[in-house]
N, C-alpha and C positions, 0 to 999 in steps of 0.2 A: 450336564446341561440339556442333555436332550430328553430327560424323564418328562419334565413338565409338558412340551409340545407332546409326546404318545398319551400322557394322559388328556390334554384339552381333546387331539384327536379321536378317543374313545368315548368323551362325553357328548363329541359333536354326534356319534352314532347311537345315541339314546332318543327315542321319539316322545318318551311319557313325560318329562317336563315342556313342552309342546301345548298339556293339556294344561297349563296353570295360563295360556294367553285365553283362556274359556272369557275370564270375565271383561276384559280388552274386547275382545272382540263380540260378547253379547250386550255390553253397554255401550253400541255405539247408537247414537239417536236414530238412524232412521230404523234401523230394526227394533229397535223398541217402540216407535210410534206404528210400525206397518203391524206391531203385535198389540199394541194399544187399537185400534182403528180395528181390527179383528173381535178383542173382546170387546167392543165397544158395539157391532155388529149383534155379536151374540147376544148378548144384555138386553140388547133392544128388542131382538126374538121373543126373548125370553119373560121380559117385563109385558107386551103386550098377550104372550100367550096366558099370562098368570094374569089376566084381569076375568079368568074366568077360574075360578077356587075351585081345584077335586080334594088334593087332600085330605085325608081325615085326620085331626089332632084327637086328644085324649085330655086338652086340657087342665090334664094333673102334670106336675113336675116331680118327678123323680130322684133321687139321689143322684142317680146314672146320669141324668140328662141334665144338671143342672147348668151347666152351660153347652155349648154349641163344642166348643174345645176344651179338654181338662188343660188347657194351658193359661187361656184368658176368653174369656168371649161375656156375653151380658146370657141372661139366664134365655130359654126356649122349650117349650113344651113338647114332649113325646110325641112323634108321628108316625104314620103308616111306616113309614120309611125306619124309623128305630126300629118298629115290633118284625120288617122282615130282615132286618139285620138281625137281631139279637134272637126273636123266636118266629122262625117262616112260616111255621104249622099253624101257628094260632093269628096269623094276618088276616084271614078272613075270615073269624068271628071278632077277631077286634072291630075291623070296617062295619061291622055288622053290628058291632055293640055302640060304635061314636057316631055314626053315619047319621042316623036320626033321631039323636039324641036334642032336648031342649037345651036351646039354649050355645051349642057347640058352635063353632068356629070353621072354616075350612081356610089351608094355606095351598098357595101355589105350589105350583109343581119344580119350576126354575127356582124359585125364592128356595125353598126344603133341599133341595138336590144340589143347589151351589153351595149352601151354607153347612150342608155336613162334606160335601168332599172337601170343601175350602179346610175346614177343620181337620178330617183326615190325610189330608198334602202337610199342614202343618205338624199336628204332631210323626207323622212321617218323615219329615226332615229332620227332628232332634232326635227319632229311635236311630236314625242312621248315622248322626255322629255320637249317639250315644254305642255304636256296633251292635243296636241288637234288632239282627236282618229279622227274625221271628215275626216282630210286630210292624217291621216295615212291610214285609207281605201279608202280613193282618190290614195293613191301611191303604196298600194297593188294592186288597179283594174285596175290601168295604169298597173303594170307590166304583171298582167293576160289580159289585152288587148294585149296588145302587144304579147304577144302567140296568140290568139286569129288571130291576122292578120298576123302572118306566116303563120298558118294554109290554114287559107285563102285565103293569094292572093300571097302566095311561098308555096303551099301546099307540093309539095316535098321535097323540101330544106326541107321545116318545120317539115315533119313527120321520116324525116333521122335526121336533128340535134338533135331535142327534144330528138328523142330513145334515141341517143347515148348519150346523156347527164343525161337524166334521169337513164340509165343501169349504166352508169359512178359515177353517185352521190349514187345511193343506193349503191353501191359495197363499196365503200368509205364512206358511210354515215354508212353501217353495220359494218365494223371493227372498223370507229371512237366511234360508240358507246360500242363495246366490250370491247374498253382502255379504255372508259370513266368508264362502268359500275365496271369494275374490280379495276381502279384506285378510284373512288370515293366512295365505299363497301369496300372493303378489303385493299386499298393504296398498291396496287401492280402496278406494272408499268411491261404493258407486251409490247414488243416489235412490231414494224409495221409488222415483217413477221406471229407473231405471229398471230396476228390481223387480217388480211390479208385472212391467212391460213383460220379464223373462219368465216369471210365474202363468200368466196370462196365455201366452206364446207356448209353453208346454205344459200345460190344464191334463191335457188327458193323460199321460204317462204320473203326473203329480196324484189325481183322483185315484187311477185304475192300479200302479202299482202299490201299492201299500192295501188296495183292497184285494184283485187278485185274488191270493191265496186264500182269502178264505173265501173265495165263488166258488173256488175250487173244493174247498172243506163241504161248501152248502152242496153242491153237486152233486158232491160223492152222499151224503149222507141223505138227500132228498131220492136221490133216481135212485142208489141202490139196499141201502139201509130201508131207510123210509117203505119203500116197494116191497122188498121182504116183508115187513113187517106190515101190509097190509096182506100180503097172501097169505100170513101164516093165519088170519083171521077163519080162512076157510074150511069147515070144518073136516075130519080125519084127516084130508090130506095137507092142509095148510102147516102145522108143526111138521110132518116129515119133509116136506120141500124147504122148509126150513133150518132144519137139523141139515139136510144137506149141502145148501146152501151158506151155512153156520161159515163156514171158510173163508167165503166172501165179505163175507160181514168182518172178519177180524183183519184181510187184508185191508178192504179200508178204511177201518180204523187203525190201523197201523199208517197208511196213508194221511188220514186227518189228521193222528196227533203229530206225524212228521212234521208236514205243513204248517201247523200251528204252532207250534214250538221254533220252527225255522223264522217264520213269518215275524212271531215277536221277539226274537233275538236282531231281526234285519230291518225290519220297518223302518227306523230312522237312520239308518242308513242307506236306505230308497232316498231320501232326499237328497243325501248327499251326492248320489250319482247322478243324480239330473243336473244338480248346481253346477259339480264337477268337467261330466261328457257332455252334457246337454244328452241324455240318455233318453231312448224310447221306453217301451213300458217291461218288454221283456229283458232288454240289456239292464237298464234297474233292477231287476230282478235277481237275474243270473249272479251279476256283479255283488250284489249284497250278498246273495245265499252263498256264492263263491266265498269270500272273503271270511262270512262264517264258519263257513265249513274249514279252510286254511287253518283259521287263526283264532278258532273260539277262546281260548284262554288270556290271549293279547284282549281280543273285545274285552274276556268281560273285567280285565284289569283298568284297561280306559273307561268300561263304564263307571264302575267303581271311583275310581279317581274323580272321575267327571260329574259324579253325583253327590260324591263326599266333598269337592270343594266347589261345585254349584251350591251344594245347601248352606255351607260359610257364607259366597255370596248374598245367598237370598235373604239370608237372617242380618247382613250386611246392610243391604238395600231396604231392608224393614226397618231396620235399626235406624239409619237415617231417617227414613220417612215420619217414623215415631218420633226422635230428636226434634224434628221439626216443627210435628206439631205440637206437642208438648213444650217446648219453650213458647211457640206464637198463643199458645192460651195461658200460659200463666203469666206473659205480662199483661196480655188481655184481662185477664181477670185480676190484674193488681187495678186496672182503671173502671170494671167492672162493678157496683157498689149495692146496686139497687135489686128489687126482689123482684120477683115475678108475677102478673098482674092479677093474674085468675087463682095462684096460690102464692103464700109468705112461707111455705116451706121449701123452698127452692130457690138460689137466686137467679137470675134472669140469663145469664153466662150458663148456667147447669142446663137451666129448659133449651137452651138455642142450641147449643154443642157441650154433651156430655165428655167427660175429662177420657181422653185416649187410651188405649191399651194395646199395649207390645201388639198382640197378633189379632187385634182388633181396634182400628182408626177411631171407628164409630163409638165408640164405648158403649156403655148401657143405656138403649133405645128405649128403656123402659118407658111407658105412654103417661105424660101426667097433660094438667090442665091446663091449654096455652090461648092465649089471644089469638084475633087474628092475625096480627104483624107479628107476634111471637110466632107461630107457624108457619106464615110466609119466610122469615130469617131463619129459621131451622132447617126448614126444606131446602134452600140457597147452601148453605154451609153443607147439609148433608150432601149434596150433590158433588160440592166440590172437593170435599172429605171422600167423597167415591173414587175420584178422577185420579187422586193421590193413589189412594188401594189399584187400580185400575191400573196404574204405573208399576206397580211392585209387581202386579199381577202379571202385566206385557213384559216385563222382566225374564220373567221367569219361562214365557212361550218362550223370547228368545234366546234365553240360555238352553233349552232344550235342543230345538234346533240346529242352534252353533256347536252345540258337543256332539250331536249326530254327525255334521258335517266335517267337522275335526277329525272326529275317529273314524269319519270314513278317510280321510286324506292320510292317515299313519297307516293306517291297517293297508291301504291301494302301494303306498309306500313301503311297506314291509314283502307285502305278496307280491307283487308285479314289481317291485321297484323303480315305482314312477315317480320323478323329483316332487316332491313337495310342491313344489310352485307353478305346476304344470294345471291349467285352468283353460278348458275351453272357452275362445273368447270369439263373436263374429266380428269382423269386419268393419262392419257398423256398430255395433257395442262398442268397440275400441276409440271409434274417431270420437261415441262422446263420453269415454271414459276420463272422469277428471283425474288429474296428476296429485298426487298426495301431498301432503305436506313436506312431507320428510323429503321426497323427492326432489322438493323445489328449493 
């Protein structure tokens, strides 16, 4: 009789089914609207910075390129941004061959840059339940290329959007974890001002730790890499002070790639220790690279866990959102009859809101001939067909966040053996902590 209670007791001491309360606790409404109101932020950025066109297209469509995703997308035309993914060398004779060309086009910078990472997130989430890591870090380095050549060849554009999205997502990334930490320790449910309030309130440990380490990488390689590398300019003796110096040079890089590699194994879990301790910017620090260094194998089992069944999720939450629309137009279009006024090869239902698609709400944007009330009703529906995308999108911030914050709370719980439910709370955050359901 007593087998059964040692085994419940041994399963009670397993922490990694822990991570299947991932989606509980990233679909709770306000962190998904404080993650909606975030990309809602950026967009806005981004939509006014893009009223001034650099890109350069090629205005040919390529086998390669025929849509946005080899999964589902409406077709798009080659741009800067393909020829330095696919071939870097020849990026600037292409800009150089489309740049002045009759007749050519140029696209935004946000519009080209959301719509291929959007693309590579998606097909990254089916290489990963399909297990093949190869091209999942194929679609992670496409989207860090893709920064990469803002920087580079829209360097200002690049260094204004990035900030602001980067200040944008940790403000939101830090209250999303304080609901998660609170909701998934204690099943308290605090509200988005509350939240908010606590992101606001520790701004600068939110901004500086996760960046940090790499002031530190910039540092080391600006004052003493960099510096080297201007003295050896000097003729005879510039390479011997060099050669000598050579040592130096590989200690800190031995230092930066530490750094760097420590930094993106622990990043999201800097969040979680602010949520957690209400942490400063160093004890964030320590406490993540601690916890890494401990128990690297445990992380990167939670991650794994946490990213194989965030991506069920997320193809979950799509799946709905598609469901959705796709039933509300096709009875629409059973009541739907009439054709469209400027052309009869289209009916009227096609020009206003093209028919949906799995990994693309919008469907095929292709440009044809509308009225002016046909454009007005298009533009309306497009909007709000964004709003939908926009939600799967905040979805998805906040599922990041909550599995940083989780697997900071098992791995704190593993190494220091601190309960589980143990949540810095002040004083004042408590009195207007609301009582939970389950509670009452």
């Amino acid at each position: 009789m007593s087998e059964p209670k040692d085994i419940n007791i041994s399963l009670q001491g397993l922490l990694f089914p822990n991570i299947f309360k991932l989606f509980k606790v990233a679909i709770q409404p306000g962190r998904v609207m404080t993650a909606f109101l975030a990309m809602a932020v950026i967009f806005g950025a981004g939509w006014l910075m893009d009223l001034h066109k650099t890109v350069v297209v090629s205005n040919r469509v390529s086998m390669s390129d025929l849509r946005r995703s080899t999964l589902s997308g409406p077709t798009s035309i080659p741009t800067e941004l393909h020829c330095f993914i696919s071939h870097p060398d020849r990026l600037d004779s292409y800009i150089k061959v489309y740049q002045d060309r009759v007749g050519t086009q140029k696209f935004g910078v946000f519009n080209v840059f959301s719509n291929f990472c959007a693309a590579n997130f998606n097909e990254g989430v089916i290489y990963l339940l399909q297990l093949r890591f190869d091209m999942v870090v194929a679609a992670i380095g496409n989207c860090i290329s893709a920064c990469v050549w803002i920087l580079e060849y829209h360097t200002i554009y690049g260094i204004i959007f990035l900030l602001i999205s980067f200040v944008v997502l940790s403000i939101a990334g830090g209250a999303i974890s304080r609901g998660a930490a609170l909701y998934f320790s204690k099943d308290e449910r605090a509200d988005m001002s509350q939240c908010a309030r606590f992101a606001i309130k520790n701004i600068m440990p939110i901004l500086f730790a996760p960046t940090a380490p790499l002031m530190l990488v910039a540092l080391l390689g600006f004052v003493i890499v960099y510096v080297l590398g201007l003295i050896t300019n000097i003729p005879y003796a510039g390479e011997l002070i060099m050669a000598i110096g050579f040592i130096i040079v590989l200690v800190a890089g031995a230092i930066m790639a530490f750094t760097t590699i420590w930094a993106a194994a622990s990043v999201n879990l800097m969040y979680g220790a602010i949520a957690y301790e209400c942490s400063d910017t160093f004890d964030a620090i320590c406490r993540a690279y601690n916890y890494v260094y401990s128990k690297p194998w445990r992380l990167v089992a939670y991650s794994l866990l946490a990213a194989f069944y965030g991506g069920i999720c997320y193809l979950f939450v799509r799946l709905c959102g598609f469901v959705m629309l796709s039933i509300s137009r096709w009875f629409l279009d059973i009541g739907v009859f009439t054709q469209g006024r400027e052309t009869q090869q289209f009916g009227k239902l096609d020009i206003i809101w093209s028919k949906p698609e799995y990994f693309n709400f919008m469907g095929d944007t292709t440009t044809v001939a509308k009225s002016v009330t046909e454009s007005i009703a298009s533009g309306i529906v497009y909007f709000e067909i964004l709003m939908v995308s926009g939600l799967v999108a905040a979805f998805v911030i906040s599922l990041y966040f909550s599995a940083g914050t989780m697997i900071y709370c098992l791995l704190r719980n593993k190494v220091d053996n601190t309960p589980i439910d143990n949540v810095f709370v002040e004083k004042v955050e408590a009195t207007e902590m609301p009582v939970s359901s389950e509670a009452q």
